[in-house]
C-alpha positions in Angstrom: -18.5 -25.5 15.2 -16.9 -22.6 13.9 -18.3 -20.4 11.7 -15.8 -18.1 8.7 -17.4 -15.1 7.3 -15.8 -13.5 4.3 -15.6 -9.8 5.0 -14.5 -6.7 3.7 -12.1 -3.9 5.0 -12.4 -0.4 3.1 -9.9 2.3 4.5 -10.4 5.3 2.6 -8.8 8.3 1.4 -6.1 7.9 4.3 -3.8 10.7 4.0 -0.6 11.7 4.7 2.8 13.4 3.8 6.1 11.6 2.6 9.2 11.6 0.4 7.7 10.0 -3.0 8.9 10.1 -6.5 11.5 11.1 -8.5 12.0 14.9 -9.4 14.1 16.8 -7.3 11.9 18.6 -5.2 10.0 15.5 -4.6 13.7 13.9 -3.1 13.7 16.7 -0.6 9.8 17.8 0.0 7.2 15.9 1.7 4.2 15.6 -0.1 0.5 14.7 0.4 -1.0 11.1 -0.7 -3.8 9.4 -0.2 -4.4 5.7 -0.2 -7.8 3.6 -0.5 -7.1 0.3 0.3 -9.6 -2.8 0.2 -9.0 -6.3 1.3 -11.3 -9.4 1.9 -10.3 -11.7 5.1 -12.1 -14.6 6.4 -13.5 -13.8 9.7 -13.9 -16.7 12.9 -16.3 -15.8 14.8 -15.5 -18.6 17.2 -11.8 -17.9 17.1 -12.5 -14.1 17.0 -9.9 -13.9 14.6 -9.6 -10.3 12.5 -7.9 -7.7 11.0 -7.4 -4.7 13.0 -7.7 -1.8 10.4 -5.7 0.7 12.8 -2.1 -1.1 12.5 -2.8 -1.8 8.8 -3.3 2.2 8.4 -0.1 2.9 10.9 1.9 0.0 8.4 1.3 1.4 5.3 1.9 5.1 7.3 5.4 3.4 8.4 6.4 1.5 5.2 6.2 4.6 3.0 8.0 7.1 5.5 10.6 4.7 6.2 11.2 3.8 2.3 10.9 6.8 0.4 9.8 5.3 -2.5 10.9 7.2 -6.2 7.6 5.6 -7.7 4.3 5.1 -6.7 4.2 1.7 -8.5 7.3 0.9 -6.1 5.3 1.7 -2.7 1.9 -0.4 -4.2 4.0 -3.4 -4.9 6.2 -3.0 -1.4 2.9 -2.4 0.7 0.9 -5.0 -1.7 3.7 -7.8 -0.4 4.3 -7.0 3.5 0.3 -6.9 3.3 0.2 -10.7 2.6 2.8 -11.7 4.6 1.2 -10.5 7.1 -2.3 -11.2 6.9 -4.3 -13.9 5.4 -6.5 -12.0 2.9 -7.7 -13.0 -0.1 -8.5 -10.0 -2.4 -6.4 -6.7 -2.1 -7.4 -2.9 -4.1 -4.9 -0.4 -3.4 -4.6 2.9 -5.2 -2.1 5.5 -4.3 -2.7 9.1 -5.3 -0.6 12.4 -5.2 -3.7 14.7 -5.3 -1.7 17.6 -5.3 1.6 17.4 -7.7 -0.4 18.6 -10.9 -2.3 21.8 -10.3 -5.7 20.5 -13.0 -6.0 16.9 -11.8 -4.8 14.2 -9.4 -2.7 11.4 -10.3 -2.8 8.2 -9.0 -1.7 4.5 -9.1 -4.1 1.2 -8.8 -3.5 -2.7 -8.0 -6.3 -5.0 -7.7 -5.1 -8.6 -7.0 
């Protein structure tokens, strides 16, 4: 008899460098984000069916290199959708935060589904 555990993937503070938002240095400068993401997935343990948290770190890596999103609200809805189609999860958190574009705080973006 199979056996489905609801479980809980946290990637935090991954970080990275890309072409985001809309001033005009931002068109032409790579700058740092960072992304916390949190899903819930039901687990098989018969089936050994789960979510390998490496290609979902290298997706979201891809997604916002190759689209070069003007807003960060943009790249949370984008990433939120390609997300769920493909994998079956059924809660999603994802913030997005450009930690260095104001020099007294960090400004970020949040989605909880």
């Amino acid at each position: 008899m199979s056996k489905q555990t609801l479980l809980q993937i946290d990637i935090e503070e991954l970080s990275f460098e890309t072409i985001i938002g809309i001033l005009p240095f931002e068109r032409t400068n790579k700058q740092r984000i960072v992304v916390n993401i949190s899903f819930k997935y039901f687990y098989d343990s018969l089936k050994n069916n789960y979510i390998d948290y490496s290609e979902v770190t290298t997706l979201i890596k891809d997604i916002c290199e190759k689209e070069k999103f003007e807003l960060i609200e943009e790249a949370l809805l984008f990433i939120e959708k390609k997300i769920r189609e493909l994998y079956a999860i059924e809660e999603l958190t994802l913030k997005i935060s450009k930690p260095d574009i104001l020099p007294d705080c960090k400004v970020g973006v949040s989605l909880s589904i």
